[in-house]
C-alpha positions as CSV (number, residue, x, y, z in Angstrom):
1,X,-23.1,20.3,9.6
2,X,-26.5,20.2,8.1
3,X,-26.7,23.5,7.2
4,X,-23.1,23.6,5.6
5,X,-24.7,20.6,3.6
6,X,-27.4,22.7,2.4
7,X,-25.3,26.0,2.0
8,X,-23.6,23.9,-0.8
9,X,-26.4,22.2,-2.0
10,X,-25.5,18.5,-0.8
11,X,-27.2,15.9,1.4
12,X,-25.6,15.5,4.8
13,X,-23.8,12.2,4.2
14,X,-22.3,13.8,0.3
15,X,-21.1,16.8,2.6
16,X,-19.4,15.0,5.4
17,X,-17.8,12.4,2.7
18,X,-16.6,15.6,0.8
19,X,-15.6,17.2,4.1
20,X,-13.6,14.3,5.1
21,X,-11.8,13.8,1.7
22,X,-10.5,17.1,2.1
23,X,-9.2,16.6,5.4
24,X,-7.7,13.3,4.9
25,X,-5.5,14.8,1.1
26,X,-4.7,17.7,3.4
27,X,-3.1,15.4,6.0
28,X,-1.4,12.8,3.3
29,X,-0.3,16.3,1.7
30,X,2.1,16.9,4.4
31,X,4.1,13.8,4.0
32,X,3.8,14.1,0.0
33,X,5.6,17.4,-0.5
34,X,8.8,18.5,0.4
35,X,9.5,22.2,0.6
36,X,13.0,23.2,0.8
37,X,15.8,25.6,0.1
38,X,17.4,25.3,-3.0
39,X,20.5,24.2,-1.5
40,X,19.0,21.4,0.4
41,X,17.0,20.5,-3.2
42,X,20.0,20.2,-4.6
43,X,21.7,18.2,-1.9
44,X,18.7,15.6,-1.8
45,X,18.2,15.4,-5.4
46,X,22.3,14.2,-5.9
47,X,21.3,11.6,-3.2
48,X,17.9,10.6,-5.1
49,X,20.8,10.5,-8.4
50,X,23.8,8.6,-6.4
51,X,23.9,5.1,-6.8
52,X,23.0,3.3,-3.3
53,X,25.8,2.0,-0.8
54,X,25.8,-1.5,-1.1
55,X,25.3,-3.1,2.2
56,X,26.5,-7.0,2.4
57,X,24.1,-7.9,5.0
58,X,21.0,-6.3,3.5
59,X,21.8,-8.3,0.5
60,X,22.1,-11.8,2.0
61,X,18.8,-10.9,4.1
62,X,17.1,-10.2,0.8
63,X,18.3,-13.7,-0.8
64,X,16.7,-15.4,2.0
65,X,13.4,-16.6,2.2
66,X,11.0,-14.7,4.1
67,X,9.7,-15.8,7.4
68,X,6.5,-16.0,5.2
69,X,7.3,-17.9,2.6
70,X,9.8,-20.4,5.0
71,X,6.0,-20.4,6.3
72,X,4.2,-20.9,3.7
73,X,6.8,-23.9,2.0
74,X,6.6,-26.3,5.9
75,X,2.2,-25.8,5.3
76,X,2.5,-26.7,1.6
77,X,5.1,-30.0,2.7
78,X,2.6,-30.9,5.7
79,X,0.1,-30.9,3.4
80,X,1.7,-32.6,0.3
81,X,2.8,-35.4,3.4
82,X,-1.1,-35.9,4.8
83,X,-3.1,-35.5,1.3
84,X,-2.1,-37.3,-2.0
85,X,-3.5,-33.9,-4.2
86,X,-4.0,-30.9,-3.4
87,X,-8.0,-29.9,-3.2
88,X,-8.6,-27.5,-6.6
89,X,-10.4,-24.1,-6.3
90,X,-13.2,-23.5,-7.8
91,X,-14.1,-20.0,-9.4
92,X,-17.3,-18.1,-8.3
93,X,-19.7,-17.9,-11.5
94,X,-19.3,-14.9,-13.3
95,X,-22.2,-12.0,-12.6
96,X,-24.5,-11.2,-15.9
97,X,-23.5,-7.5,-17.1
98,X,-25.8,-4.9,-16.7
């Protein structure tokens, strides 16, 4: 590794950063771009075009709230129930620019 760092010119670390980089866009690569036929474009770009099926369930899943939020909403009414106001955040003081 050391002396494929110096072969291009780089400190070890800049050289097993850039190394890895490649790697990792190589491997996100292969689930970025599809290479097909043009028959199969053409098939998956009318189902990209087609409007979707609409799925009755799906939609009254998505109107409910999520186990999150139905999470969220019982710490929010505990709290309202215990404490009269709710504690206020402060902000961090900005940093001076440079």
């Amino acid at each position: 590794m050391r002396k494929g760092a110096a072969e291009r010119g780089q400190t070890l670390t800049e050289f097993l950063i850039a190394t890895a980089c490649t790697e990792a866009e190589a491997v996100l690569a292969d689930q970025r771009v599809f290479l097909l036929p043009q028959d199969r474009w053409e098939e998956f770009i009318r189902a990209l075009d087609a409007p979707p099926n609409v799925n009755p369930n799906l939609r009254k899943l998505f109107a409910e709230p999520s186990v999150l939020e139905k999470v969220a909403g019982q710490e929010r009414s505990t709290a309202s129930a215990t404490s009269p106001t709710r504690p206020k955040l402060q902000q961090r003081p900005k940093k001076p620019k440079r």
